[in-house]
TORPA-4810 file (N, C-alpha, C, O; in nm, 3 decimals):
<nodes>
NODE_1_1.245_-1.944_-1.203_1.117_-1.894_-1.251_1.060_-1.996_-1.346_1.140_-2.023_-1.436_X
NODE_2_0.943_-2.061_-1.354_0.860_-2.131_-1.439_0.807_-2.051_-1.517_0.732_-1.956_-1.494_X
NODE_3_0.849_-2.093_-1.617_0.711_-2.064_-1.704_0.588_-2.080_-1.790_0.564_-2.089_-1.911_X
NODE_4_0.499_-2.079_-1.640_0.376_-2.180_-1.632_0.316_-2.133_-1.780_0.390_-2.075_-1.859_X
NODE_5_0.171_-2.164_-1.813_0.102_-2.201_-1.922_0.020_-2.029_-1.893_-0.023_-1.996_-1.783_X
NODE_6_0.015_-1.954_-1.999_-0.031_-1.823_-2.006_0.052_-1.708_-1.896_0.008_-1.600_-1.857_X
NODE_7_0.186_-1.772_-1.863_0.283_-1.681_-1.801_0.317_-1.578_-1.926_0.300_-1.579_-2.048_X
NODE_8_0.379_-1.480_-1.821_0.452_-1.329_-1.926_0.596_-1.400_-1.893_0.655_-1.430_-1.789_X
NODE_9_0.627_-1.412_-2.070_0.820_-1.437_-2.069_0.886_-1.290_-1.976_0.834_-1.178_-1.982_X
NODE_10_0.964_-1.312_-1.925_1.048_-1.221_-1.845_0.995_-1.140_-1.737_1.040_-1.036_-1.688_X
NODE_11_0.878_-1.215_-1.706_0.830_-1.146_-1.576_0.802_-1.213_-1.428_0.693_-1.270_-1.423_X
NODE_12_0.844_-1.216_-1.361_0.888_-1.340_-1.210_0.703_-1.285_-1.186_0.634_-1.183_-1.194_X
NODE_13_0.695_-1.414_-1.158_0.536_-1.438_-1.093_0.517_-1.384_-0.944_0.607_-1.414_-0.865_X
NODE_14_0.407_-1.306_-0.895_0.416_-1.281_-0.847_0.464_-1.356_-0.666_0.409_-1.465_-0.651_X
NODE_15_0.522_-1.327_-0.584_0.565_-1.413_-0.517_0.424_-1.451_-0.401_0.354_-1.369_-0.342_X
NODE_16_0.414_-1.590_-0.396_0.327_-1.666_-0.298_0.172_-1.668_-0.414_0.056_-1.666_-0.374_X
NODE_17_0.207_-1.672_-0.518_0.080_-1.669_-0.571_0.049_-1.773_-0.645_0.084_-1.776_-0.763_X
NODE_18_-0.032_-1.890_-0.577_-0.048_-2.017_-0.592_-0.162_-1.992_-0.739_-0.199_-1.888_-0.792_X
NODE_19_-0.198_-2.167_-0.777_-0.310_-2.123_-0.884_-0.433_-2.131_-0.824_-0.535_-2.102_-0.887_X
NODE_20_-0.436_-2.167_-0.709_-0.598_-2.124_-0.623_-0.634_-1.978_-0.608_-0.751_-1.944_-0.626_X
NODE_21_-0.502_-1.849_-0.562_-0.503_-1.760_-0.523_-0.562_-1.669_-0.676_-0.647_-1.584_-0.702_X
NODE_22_-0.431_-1.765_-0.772_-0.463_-1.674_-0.928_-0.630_-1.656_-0.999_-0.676_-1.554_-1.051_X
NODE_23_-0.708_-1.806_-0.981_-0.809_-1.838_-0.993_-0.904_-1.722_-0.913_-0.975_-1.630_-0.955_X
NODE_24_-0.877_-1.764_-0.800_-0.972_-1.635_-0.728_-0.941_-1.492_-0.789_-1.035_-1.438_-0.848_X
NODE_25_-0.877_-1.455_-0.785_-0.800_-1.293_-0.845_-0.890_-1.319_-0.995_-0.979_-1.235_-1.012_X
NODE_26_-0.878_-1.409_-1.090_-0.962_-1.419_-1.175_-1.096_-1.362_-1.207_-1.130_-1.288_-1.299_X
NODE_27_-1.186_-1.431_-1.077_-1.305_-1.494_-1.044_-1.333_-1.304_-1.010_-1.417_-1.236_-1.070_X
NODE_28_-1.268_-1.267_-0.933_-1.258_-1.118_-0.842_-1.242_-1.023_-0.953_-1.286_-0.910_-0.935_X
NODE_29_-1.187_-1.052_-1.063_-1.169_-0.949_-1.166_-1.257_-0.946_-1.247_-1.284_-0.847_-1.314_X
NODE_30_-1.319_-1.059_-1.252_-1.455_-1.049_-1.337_-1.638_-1.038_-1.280_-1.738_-1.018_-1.349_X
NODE_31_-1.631_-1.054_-1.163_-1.680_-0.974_-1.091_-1.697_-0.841_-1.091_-1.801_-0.783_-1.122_X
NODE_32_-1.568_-0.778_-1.046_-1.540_-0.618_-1.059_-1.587_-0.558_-1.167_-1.647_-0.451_-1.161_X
NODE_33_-1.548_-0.666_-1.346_-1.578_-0.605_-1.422_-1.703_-0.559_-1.466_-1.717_-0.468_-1.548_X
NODE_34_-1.826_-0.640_-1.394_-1.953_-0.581_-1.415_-1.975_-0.436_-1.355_-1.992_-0.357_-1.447_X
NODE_35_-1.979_-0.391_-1.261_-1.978_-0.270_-1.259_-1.918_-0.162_-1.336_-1.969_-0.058_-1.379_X
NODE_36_-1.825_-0.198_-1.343_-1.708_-0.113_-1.400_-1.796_-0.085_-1.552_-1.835_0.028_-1.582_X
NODE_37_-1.822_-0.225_-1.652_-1.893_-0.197_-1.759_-2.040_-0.096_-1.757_-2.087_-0.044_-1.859_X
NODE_38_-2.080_-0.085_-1.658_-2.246_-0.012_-1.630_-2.223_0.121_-1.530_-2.325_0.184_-1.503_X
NODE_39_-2.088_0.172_-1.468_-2.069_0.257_-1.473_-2.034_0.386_-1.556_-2.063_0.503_-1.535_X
NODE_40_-1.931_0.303_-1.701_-1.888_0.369_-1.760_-2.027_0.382_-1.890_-2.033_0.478_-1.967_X
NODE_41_-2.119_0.278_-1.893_-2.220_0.317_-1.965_-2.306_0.416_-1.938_-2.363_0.480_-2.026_X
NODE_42_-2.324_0.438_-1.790_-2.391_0.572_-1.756_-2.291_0.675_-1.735_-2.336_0.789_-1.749_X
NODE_43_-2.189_0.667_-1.711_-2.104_0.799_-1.740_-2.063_0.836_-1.867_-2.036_0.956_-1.873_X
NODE_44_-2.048_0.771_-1.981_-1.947_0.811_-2.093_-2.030_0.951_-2.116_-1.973_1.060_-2.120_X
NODE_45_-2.182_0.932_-2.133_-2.253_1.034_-2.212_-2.318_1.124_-2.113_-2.385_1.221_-2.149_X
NODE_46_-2.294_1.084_-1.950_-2.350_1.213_-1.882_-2.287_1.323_-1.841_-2.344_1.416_-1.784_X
NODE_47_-2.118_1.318_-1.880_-2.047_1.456_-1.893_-1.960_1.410_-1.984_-1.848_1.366_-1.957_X
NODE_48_-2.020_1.421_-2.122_-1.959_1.391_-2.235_-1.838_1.520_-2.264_-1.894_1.627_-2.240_X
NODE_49_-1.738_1.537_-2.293_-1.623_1.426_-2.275_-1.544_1.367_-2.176_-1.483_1.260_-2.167_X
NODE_50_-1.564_1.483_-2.094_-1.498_1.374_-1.945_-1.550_1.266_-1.877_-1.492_1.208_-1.785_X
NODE_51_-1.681_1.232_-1.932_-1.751_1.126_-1.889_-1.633_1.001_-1.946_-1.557_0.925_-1.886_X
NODE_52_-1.661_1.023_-2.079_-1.591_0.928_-2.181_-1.446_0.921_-2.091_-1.436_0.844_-1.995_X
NODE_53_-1.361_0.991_-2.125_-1.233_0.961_-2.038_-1.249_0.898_-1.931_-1.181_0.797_-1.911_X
NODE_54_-1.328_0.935_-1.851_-1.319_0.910_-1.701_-1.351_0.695_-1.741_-1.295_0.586_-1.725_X
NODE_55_-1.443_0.739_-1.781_-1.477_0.568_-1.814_-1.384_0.457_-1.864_-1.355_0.345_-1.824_X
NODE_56_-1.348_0.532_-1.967_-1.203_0.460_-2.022_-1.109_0.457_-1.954_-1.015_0.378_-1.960_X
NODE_57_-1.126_0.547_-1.880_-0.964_0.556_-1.783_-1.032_0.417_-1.700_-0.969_0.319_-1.739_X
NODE_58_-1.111_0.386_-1.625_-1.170_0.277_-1.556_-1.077_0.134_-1.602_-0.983_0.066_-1.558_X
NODE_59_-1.179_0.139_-1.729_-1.173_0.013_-1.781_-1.006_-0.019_-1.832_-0.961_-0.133_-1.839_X
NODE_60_-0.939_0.087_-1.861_-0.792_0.082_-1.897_-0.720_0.014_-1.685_-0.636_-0.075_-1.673_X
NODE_61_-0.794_0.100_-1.540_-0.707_0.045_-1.477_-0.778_-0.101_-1.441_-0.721_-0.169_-1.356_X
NODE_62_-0.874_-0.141_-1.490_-0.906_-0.255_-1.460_-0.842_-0.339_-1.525_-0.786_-0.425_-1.456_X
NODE_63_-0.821_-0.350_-1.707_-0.723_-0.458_-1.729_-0.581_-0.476_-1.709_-0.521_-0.583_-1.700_X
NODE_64_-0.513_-0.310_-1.701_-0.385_-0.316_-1.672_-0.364_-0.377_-1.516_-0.274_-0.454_-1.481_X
NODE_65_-0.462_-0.326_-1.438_-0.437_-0.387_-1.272_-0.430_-0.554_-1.243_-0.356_-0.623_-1.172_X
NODE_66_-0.575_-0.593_-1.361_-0.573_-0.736_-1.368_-0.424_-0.795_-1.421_-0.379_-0.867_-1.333_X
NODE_67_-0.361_-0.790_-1.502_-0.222_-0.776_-1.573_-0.109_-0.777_-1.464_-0.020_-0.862_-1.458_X
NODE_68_-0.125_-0.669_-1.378_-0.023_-0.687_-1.285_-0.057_-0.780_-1.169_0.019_-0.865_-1.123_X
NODE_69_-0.188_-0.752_-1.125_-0.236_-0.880_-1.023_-0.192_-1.041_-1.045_-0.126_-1.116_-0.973_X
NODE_70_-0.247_-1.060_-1.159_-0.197_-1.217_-1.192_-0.073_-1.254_-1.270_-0.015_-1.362_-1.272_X
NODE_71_-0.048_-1.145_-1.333_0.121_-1.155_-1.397_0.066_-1.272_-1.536_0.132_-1.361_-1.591_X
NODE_72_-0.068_-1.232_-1.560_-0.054_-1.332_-1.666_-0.144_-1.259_-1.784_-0.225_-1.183_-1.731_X
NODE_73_-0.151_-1.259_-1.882_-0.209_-1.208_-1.995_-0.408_-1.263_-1.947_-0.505_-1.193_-1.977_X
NODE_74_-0.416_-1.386_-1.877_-0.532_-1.402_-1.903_-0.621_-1.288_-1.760_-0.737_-1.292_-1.720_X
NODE_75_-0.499_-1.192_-1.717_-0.570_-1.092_-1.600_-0.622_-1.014_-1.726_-0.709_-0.937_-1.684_X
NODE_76_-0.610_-1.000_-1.853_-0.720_-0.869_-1.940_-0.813_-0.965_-1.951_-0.919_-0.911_-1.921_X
NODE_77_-0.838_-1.111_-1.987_-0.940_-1.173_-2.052_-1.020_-1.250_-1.983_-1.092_-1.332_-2.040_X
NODE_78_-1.021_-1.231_-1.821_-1.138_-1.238_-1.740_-1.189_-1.115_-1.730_-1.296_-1.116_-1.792_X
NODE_79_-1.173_-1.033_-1.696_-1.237_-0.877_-1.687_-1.279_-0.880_-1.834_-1.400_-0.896_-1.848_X
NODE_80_-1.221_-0.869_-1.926_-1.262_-0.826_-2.096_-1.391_-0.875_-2.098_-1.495_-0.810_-2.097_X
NODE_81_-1.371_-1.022_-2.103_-1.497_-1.062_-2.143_-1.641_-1.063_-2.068_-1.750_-1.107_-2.105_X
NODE_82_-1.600_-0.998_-1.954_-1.732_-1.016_-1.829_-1.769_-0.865_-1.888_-1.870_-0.870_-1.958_X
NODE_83_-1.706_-0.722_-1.877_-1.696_-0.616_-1.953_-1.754_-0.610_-2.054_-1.842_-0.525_-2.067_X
NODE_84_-1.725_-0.687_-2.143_-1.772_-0.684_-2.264_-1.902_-0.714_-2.289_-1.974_-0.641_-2.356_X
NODE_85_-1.945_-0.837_-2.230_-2.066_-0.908_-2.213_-2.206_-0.808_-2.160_-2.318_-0.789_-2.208_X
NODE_86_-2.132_-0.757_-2.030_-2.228_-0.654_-1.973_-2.236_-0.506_-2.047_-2.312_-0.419_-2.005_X
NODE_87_-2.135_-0.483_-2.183_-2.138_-0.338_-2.201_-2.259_-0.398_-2.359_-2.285_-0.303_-2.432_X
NODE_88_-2.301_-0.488_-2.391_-2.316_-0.563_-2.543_-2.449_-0.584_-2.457_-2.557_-0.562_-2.512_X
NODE_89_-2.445_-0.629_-2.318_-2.627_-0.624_-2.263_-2.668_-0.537_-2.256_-2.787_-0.526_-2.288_X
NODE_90_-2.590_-0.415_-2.208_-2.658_-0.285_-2.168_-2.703_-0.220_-2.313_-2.802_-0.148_-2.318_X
NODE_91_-2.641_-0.244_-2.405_-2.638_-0.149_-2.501_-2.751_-0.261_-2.650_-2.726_-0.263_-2.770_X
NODE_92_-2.827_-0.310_-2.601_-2.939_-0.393_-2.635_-3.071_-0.330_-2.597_-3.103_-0.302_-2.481_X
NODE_93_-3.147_-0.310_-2.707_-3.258_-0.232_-2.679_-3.361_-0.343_-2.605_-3.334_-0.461_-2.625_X
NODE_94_-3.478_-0.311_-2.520_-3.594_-0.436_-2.459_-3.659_-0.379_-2.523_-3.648_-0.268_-2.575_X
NODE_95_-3.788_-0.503_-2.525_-3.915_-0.471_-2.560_-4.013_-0.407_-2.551_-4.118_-0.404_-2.616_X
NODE_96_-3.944_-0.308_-2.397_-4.056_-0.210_-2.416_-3.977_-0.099_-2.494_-4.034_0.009_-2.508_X
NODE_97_-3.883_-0.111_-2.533_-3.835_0.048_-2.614_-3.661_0.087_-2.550_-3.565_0.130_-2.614_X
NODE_98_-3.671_0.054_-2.409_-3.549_0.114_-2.291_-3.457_0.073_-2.367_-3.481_-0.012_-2.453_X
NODE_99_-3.341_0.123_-2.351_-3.211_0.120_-2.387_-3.105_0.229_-2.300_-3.123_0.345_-2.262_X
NODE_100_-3.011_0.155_-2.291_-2.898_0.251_-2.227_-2.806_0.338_-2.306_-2.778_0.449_-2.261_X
NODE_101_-2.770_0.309_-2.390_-2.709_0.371_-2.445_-2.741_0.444_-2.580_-2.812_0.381_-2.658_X
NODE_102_-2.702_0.552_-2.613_-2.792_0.646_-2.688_-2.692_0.604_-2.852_-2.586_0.542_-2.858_X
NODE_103_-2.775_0.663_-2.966_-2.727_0.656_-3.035_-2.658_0.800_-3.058_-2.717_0.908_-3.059_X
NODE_104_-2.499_0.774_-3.080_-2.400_0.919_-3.118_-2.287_0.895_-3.099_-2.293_0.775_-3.075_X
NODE_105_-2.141_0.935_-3.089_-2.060_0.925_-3.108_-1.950_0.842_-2.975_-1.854_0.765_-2.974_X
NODE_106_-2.040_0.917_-2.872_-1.967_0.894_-2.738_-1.987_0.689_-2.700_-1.906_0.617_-2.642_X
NODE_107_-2.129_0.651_-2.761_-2.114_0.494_-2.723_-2.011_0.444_-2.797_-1.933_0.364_-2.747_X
NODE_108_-2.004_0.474_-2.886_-1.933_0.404_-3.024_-1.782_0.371_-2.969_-1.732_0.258_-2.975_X
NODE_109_-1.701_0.519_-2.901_-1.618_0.526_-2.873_-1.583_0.472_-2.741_-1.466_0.437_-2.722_X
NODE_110_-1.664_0.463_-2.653_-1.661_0.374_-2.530_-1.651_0.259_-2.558_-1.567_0.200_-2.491_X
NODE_111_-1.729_0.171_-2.671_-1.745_0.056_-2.703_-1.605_0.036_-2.790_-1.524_-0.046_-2.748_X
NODE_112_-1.579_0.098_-2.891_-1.401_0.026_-2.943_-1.345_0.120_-2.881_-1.243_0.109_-2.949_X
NODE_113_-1.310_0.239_-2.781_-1.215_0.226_-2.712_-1.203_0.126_-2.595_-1.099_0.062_-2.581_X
NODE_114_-1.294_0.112_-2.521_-1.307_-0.022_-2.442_-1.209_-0.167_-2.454_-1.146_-0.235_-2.373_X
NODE_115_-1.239_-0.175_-2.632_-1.170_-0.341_-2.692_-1.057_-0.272_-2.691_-0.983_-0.319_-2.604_X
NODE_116_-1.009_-0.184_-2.746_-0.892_-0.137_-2.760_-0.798_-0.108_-2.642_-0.682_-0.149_-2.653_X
NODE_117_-0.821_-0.064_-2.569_-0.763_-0.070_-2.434_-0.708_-0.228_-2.366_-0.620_-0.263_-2.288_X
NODE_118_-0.811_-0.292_-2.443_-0.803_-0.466_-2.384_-0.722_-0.512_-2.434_-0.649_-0.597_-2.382_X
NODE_119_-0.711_-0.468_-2.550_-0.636_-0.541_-2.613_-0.430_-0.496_-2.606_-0.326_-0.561_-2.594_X
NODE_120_-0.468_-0.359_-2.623_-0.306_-0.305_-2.601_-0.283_-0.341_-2.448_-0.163_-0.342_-2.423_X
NODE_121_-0.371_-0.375_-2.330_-0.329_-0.395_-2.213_-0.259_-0.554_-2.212_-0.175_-0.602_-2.136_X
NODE_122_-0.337_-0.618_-2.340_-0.279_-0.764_-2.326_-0.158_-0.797_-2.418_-0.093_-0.901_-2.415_X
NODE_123_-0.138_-0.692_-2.499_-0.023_-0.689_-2.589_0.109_-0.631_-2.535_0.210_-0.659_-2.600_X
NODE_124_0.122_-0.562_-2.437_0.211_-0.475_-2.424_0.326_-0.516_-2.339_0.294_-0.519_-2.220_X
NODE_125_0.437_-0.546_-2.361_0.544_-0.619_-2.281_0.512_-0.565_-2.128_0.430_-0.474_-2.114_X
NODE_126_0.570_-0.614_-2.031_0.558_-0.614_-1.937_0.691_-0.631_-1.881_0.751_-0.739_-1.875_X
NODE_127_0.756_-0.460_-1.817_0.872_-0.487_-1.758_0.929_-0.608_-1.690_0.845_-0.698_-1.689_X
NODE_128_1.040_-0.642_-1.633_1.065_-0.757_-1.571_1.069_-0.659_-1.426_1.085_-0.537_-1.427_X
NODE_129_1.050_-0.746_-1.302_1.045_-0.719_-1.215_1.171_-0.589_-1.113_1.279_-0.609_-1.169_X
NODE_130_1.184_-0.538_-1.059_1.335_-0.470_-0.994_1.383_-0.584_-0.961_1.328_-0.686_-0.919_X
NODE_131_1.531_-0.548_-0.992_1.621_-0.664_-1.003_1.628_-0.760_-1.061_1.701_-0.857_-1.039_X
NODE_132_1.515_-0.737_-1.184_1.625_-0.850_-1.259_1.717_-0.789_-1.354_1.791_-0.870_-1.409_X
NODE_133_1.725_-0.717_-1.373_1.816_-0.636_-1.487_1.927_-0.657_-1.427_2.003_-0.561_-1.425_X
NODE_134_1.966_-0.767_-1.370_2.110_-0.748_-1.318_2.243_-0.797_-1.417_2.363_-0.773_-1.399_X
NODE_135_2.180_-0.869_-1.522_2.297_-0.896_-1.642_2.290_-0.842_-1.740_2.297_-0.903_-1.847_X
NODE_136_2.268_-0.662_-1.728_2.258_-0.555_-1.822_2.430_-0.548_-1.906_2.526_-0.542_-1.829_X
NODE_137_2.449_-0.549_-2.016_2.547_-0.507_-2.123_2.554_-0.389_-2.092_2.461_-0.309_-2.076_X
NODE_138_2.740_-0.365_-2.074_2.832_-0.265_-2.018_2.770_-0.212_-1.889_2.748_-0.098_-1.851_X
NODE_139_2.754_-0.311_-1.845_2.724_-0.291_-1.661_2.803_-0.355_-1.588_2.793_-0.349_-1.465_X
</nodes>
């Protein structure tokens, strides 16, 4: 096992997954993440509180999925930041007045639960694969 540059210590890469393939999976995750950010902006507050959950639950399987897709910490920080970007546009008032997101409790919480999710998705050890536990103490 290498362990390339923004690899997870103790986690076998995924198998056949070149850095052209990782790049694309990248490119594909941050993509995805625009929607994902402008769905959960029109849902958090249109069945407030399950809106909110439902949204967060989103954006939680988008960085954890990115995470397991590329096996590398930088699967939260292509999605994060495309996410982020589009939830920080939406939530920018225009000149004629429009705005998406309302002022009250439910953006607030979409918006740092959002980072927060990103962030524990990029913090959080990451089992090692089945089978490697094979030089477990008193085994």
């Amino acid at each position: 096992m290498s362990a390339g540059k923004g690899a997870v210590p103790g986690v076998a890469e995924p198998a056949g997954m070149s850095r052209a393939w990782r790049v694309v999976s990248y490119v594909a995750l941050g993509v995805l993440a625009a929607p994902v950010g402008g769905a959960g902006a029109l849902v958090q507050d249109g069945w407030f509180p399950g809106g909110l959950l439902l949204a967060l639950a989103g954006v939680a399987g988008l960085f954890y999925g990115g995470v397991k897709l590329t096996g590398t910490r930088l699967g939260v920080v292509a999605p994060g930041a495309v996410w982020l970007a589009t939830v920080m546009l939406l939530s920018s008032a225009r000149p004629e007045g429009d705005f998406l997101f309302a002022a009250g409790i439910g953006p607030y919480i979409y918006l740092l639960g959002g980072v927060l999710v990103g962030v524990v998705c990029s913090i959080l050890p990451l089992l090692p694969s089945s089978g490697a536990n094979a030089a477990r103490l008193g085994g």
